[in-house]
py3Dmol code that shows the C-alpha trace and the ligand (Angstrom):
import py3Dmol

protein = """\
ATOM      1  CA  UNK A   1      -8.993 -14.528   6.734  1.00  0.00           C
ATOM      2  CA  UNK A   2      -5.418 -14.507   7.268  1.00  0.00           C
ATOM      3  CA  UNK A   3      -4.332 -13.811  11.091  1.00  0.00           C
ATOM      4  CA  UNK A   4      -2.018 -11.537   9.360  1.00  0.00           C
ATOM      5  CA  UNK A   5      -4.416  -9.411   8.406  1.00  0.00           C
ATOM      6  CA  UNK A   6      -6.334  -6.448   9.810  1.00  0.00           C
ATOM      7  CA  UNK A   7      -9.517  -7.363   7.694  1.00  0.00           C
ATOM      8  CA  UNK A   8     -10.713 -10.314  10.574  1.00  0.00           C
ATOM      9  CA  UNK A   9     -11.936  -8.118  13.071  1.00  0.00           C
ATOM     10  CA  UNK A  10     -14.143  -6.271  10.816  1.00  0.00           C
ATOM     11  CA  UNK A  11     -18.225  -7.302  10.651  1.00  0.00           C
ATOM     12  CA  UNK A  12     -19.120  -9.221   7.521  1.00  0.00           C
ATOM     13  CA  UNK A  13     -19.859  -6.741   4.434  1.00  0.00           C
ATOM     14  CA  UNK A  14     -18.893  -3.326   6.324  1.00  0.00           C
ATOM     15  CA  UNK A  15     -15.469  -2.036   6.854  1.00  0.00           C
ATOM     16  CA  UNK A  16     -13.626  -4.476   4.791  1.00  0.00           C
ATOM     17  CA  UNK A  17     -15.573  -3.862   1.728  1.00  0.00           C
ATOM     18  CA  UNK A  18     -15.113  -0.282   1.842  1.00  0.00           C
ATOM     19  CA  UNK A  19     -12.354   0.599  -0.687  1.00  0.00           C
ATOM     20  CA  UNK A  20     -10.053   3.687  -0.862  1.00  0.00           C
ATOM     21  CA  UNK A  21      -8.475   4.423  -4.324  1.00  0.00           C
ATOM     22  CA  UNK A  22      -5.050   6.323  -4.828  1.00  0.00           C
ATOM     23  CA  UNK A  23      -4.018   7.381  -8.258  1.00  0.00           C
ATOM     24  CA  UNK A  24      -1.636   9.999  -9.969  1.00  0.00           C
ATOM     25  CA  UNK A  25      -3.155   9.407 -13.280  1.00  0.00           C
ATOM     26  CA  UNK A  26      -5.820   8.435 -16.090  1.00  0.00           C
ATOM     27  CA  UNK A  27      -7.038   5.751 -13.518  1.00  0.00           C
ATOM     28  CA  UNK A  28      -8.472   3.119 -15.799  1.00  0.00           C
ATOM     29  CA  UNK A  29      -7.594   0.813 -13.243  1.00  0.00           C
ATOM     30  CA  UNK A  30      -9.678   2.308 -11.056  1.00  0.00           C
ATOM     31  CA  UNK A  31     -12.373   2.221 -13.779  1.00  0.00           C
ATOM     32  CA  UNK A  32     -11.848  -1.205 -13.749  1.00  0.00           C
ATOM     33  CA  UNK A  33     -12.885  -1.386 -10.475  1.00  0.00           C
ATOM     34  CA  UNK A  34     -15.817   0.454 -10.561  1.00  0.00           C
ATOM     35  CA  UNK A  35     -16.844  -1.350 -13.084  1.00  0.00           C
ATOM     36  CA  UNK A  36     -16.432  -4.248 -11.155  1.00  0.00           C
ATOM     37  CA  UNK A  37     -18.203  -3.094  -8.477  1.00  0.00           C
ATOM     38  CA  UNK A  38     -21.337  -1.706 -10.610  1.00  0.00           C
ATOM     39  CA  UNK A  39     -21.368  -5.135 -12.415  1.00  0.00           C
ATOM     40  CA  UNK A  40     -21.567  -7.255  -8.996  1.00  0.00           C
ATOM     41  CA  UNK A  41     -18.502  -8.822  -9.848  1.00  0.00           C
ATOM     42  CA  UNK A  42     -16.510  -7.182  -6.880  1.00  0.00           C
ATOM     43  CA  UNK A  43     -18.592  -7.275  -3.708  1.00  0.00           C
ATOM     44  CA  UNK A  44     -17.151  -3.876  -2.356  1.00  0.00           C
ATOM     45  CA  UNK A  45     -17.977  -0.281  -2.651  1.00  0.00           C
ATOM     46  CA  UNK A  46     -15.617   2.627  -3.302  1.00  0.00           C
ATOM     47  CA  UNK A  47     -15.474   4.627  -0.321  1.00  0.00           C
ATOM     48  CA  UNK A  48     -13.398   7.593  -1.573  1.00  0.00           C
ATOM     49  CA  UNK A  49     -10.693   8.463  -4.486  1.00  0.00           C
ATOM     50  CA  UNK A  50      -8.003  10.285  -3.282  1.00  0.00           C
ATOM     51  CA  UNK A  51      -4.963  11.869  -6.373  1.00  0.00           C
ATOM     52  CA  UNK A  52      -2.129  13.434  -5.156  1.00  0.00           C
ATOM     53  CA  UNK A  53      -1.982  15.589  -8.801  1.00  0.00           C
ATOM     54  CA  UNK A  54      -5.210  17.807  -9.050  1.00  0.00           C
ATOM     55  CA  UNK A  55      -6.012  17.311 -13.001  1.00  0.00           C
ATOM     56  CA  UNK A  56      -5.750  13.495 -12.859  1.00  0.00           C
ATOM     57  CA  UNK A  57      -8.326  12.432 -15.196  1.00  0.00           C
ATOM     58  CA  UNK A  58      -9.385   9.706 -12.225  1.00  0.00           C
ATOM     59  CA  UNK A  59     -10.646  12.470 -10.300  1.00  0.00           C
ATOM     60  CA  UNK A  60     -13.060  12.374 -12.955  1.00  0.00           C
ATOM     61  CA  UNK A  61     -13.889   8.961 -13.739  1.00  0.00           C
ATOM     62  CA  UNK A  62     -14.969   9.086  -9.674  1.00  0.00           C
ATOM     63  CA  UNK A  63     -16.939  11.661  -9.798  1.00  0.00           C
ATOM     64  CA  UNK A  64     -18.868  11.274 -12.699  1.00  0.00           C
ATOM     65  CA  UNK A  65     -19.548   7.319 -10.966  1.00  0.00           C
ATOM     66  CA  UNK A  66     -20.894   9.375  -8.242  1.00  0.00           C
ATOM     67  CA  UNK A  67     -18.225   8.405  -6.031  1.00  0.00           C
ATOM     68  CA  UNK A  68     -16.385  11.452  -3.774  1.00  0.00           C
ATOM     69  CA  UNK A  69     -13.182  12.286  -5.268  1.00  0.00           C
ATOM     70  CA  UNK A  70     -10.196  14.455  -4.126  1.00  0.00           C
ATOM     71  CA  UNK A  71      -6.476  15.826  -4.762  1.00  0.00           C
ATOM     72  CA  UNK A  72      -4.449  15.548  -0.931  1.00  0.00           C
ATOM     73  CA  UNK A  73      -1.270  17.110  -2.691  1.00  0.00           C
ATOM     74  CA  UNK A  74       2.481  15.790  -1.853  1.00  0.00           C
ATOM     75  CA  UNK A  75       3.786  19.108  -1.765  1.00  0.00           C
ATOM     76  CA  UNK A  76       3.819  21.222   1.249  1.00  0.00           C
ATOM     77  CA  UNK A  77       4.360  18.845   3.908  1.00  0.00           C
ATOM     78  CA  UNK A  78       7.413  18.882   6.362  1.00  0.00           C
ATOM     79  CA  UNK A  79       8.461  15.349   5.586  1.00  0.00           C
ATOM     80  CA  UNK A  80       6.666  12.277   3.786  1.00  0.00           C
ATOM     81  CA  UNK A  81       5.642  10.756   6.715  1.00  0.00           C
ATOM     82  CA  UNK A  82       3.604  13.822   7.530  1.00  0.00           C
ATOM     83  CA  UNK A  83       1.978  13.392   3.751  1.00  0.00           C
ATOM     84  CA  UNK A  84       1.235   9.696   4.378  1.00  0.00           C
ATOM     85  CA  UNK A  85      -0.357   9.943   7.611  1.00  0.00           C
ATOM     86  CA  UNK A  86      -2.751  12.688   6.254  1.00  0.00           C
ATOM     87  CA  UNK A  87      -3.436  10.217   3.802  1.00  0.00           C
ATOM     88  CA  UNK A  88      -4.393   7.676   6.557  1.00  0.00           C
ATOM     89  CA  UNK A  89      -6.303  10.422   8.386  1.00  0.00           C
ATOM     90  CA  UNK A  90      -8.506  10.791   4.960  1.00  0.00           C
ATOM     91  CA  UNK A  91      -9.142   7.105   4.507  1.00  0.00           C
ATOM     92  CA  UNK A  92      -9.817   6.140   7.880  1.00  0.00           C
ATOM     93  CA  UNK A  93     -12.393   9.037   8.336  1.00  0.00           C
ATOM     94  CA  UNK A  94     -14.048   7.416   5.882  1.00  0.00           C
ATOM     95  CA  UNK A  95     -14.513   3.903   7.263  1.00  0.00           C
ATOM     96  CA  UNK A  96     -12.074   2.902   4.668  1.00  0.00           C
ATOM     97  CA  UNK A  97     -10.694  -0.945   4.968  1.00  0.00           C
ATOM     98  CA  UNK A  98      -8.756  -2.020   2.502  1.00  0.00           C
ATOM     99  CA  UNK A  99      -6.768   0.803  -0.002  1.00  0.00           C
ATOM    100  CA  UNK A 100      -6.109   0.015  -3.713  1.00  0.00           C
ATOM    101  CA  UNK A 101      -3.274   1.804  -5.160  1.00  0.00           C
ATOM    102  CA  UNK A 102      -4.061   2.394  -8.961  1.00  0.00           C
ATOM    103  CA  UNK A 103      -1.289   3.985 -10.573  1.00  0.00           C
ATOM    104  CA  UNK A 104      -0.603   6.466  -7.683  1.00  0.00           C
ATOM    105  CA  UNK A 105       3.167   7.006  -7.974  1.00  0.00           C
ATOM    106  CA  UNK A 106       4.404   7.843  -4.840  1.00  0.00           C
ATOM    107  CA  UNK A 107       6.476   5.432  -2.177  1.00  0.00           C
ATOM    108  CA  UNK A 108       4.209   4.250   0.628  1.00  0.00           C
ATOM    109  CA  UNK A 109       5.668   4.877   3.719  1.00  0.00           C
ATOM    110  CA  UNK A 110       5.427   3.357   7.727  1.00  0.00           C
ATOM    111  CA  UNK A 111       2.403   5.894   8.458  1.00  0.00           C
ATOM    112  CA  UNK A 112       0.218   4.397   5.857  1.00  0.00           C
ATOM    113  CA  UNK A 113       1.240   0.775   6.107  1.00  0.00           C
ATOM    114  CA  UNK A 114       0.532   1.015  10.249  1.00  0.00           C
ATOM    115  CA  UNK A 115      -2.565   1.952   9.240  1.00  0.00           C
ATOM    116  CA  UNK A 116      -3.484  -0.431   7.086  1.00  0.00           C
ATOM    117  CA  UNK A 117      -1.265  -3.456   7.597  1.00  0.00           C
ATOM    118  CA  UNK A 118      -1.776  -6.222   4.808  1.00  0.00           C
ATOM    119  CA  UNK A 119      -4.596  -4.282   3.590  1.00  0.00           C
ATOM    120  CA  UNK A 120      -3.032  -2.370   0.952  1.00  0.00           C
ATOM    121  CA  UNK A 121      -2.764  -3.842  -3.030  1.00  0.00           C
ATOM    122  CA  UNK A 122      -0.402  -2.546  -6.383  1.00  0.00           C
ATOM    123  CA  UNK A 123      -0.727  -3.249  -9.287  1.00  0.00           C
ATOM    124  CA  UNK A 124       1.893  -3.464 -11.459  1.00  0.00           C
ATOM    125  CA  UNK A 125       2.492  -3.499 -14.914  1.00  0.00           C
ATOM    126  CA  UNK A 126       5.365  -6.428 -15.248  1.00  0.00           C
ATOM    127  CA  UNK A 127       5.945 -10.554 -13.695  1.00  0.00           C
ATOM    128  CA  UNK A 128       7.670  -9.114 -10.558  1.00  0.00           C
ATOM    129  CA  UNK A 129      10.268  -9.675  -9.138  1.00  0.00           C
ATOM    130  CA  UNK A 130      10.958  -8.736 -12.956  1.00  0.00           C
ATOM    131  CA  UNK A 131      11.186  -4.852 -13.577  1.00  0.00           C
ATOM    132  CA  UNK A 132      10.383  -3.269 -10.758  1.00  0.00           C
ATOM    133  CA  UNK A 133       9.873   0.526 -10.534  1.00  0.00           C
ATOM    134  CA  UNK A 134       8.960   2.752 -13.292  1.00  0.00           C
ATOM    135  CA  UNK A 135       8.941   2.192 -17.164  1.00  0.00           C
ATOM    136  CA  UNK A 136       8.078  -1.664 -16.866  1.00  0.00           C
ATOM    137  CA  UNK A 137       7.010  -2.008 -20.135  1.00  0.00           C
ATOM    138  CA  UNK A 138       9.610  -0.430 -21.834  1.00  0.00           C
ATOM    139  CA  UNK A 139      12.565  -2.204 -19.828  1.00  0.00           C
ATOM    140  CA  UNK A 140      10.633  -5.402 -20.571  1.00  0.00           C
ATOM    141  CA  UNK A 141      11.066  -4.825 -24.747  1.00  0.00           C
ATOM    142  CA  UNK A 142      14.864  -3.435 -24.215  1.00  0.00           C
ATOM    143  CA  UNK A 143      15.695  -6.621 -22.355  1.00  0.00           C
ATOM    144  CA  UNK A 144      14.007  -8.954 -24.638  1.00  0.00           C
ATOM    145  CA  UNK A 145      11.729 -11.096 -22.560  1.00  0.00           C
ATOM    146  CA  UNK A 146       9.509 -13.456 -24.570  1.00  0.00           C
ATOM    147  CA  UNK A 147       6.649 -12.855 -21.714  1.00  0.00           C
ATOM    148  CA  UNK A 148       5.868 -10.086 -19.305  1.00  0.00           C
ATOM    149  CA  UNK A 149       2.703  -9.034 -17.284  1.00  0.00           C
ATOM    150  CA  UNK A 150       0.919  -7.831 -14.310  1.00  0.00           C
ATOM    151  CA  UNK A 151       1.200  -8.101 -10.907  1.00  0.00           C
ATOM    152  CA  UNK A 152      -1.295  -7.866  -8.133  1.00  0.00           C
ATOM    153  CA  UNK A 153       0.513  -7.257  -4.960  1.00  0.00           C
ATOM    154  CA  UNK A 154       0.101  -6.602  -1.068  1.00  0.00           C
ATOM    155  CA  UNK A 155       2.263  -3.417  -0.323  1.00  0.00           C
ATOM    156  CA  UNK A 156       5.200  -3.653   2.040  1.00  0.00           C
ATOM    157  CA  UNK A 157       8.003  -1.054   2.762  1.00  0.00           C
ATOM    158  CA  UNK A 158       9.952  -2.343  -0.219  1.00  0.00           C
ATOM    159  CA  UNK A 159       9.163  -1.026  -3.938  1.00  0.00           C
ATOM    160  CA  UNK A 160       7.066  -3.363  -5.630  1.00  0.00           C
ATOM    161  CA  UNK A 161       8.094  -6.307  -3.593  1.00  0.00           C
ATOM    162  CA  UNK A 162       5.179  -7.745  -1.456  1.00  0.00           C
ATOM    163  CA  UNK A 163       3.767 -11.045  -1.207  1.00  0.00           C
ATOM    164  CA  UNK A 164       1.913 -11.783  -4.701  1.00  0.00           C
ATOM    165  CA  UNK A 165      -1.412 -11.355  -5.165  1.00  0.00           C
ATOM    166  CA  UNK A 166      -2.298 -12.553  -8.914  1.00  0.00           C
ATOM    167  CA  UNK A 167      -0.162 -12.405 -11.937  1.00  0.00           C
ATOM    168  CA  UNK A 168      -1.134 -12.856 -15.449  1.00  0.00           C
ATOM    169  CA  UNK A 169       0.935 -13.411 -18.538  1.00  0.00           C
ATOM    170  CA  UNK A 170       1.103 -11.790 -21.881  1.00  0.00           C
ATOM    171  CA  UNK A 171       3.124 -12.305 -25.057  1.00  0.00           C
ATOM    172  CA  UNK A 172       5.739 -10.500 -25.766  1.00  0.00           C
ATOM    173  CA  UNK A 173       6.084  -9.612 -29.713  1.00  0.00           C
ATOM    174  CA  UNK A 174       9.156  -9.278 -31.733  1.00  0.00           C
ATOM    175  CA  UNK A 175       7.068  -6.387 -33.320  1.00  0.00           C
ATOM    176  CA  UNK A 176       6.013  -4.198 -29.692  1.00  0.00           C
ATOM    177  CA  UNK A 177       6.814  -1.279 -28.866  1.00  0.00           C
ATOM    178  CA  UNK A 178       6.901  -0.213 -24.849  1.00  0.00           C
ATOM    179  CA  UNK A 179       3.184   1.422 -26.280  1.00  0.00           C
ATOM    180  CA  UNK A 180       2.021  -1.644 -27.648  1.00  0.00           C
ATOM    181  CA  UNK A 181       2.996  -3.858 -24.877  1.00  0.00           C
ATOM    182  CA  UNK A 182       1.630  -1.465 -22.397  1.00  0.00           C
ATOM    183  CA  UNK A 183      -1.765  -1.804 -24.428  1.00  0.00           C
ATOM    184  CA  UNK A 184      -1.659  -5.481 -24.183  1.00  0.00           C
ATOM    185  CA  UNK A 185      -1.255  -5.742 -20.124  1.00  0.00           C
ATOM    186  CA  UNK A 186      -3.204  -2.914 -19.541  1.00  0.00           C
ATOM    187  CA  UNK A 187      -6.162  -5.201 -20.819  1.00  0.00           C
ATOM    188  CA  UNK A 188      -4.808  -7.746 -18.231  1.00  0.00           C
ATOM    189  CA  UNK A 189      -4.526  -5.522 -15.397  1.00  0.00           C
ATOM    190  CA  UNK A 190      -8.546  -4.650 -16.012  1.00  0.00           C
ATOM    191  CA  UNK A 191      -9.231  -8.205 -15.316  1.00  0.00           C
ATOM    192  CA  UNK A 192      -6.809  -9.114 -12.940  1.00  0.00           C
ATOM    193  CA  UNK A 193      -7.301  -6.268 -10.423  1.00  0.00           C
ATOM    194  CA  UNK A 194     -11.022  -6.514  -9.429  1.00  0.00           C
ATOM    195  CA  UNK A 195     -10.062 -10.534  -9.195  1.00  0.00           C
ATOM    196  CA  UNK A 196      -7.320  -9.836  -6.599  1.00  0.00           C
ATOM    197  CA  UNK A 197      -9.099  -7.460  -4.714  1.00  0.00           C
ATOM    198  CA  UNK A 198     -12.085 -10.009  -4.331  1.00  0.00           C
ATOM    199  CA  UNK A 199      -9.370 -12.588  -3.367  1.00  0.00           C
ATOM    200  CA  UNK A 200      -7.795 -10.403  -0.671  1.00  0.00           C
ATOM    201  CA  UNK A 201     -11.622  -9.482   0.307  1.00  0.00           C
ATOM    202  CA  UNK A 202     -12.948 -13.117   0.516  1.00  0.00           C
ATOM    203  CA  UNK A 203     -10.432 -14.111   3.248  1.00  0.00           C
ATOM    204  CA  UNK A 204      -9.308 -18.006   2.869  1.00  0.00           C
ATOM    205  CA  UNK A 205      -5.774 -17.173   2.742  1.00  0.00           C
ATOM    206  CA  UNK A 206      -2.757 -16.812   4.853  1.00  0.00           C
ATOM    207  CA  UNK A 207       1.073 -15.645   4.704  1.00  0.00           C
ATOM    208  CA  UNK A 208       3.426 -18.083   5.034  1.00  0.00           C
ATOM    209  CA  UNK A 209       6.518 -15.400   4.960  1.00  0.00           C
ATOM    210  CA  UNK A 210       6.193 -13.733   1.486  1.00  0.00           C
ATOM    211  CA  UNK A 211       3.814 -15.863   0.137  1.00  0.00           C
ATOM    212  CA  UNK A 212       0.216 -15.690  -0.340  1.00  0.00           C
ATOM    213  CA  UNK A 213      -1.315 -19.462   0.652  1.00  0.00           C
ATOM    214  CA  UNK A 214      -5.004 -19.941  -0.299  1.00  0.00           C
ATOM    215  CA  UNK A 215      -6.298 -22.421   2.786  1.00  0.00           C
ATOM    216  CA  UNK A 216      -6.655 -26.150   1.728  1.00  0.00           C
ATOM    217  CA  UNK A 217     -10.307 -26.671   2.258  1.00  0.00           C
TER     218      UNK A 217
END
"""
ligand_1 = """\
14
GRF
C -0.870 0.966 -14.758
O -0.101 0.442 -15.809
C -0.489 0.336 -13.457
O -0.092 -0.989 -13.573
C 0.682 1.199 -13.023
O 0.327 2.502 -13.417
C -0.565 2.439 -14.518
C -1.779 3.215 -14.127
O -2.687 3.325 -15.192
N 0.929 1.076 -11.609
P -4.152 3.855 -14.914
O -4.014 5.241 -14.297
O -4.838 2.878 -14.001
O -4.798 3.916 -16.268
"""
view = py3Dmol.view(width=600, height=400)
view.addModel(protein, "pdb")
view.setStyle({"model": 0}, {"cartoon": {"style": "trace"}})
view.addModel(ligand_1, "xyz")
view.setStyle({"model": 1}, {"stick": {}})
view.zoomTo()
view.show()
């Protein structure tokens, strides 16, 4: 495990395999992961799912996987930093070790990343450094790359720009739309998220500055 990392300290099979999920949305991502996780193909368990909008269809998905599932609003804080750290309070009352960000659109500020240094993973729906931000897909068609993606990513302070995880490639087709591109890594991010997670979770790695070095066995 990477000396980097907070994961090291942590007894084999508790803390580190207990995941937090953040969404905004649908969360088939984090579907993906519980399907992982039923399937024995990620060797964690989901500890909590927290949404910052109440009718995300996650929320859901969670609950009817039996897992406990709830909406910590942004709005109605004094700053973000107060948001973020009640997010850390929520997570780390739950023994949580490692947090998987699933399509939760909000910035993730110090609070959260003191909390959980190296121990937070995006995923993101483009090759990054290519298209960062929102509307991947879409910018990906309008520019007229041949390929695009998905990233799997540790979470620094900067959008979309820590040390890489896993990528996968798709095609890009001189027939897609931003919808049927989106279709097309969305299948990718359901297979390349659960990997990345049991990458990060299986130690064996190290940062050498930005990048993400597997030891040399
Ligand atoms: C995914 O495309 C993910 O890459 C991006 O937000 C989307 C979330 O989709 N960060 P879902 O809620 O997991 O279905």
């Amino acid at each position: 495990m990477s000396p980097e990392s907070n994961l090291d300290a942590d007894p084999p099979g508790h803390r580190k395999r207990r995941l937090g999920v953040l969404i905004s949305g649908r969360g088939s991502n984090l579907q993906a992961l519980i399907d992982a996780t039923c399937e024995g193909r990620l060797d964690a368990s989901i500890a909590v799912v927290i949404s910052n909008v109440e009718d995300a269809g996650g929320l859901e998905r969670a609950r009817a996987a039996g897992i406990e599932a709830l909406c910590v609003s942004h709005r109605g804080w004094g700053s973000r930093d107060e948001y973020d750290a009640a997010l850390a309070r929520e997570l780390k009352a739950r023994d949580v070790g490692l947090v998987c960000l699933a399509g939760f659109m909000r910035r993730i500020g110090a609070p959260l990343l003191d909390a959980f240094p190296n121990a937070i993973l995006n995923i993101h729906p483009s090759l990054l450094p290519a298209f960062p931000g929102t509307d991947a897909q879409r910018l990906a068609v309008e520019y007229g790359v041949k390929v695009s993606g998905v990233t799997v990513h540790l979470v620094n302070a900067d959008l979309d720009a820590g040390p890489i995880i896993v990528q996968r490639s798709v095609p890009v087709l001189d027939t897609d739309t931003a919808e049927t591109l989106a279709a097309r890594i969305l299948l990718e991010e359901h297979r390349a998220y659960p990997e990345a997670v049991q990458l990060v979770l299986d130690g064996g790695w190290n940062l050498e500055g930005r990048r993400l070095v597997r030891n040399r066995v």
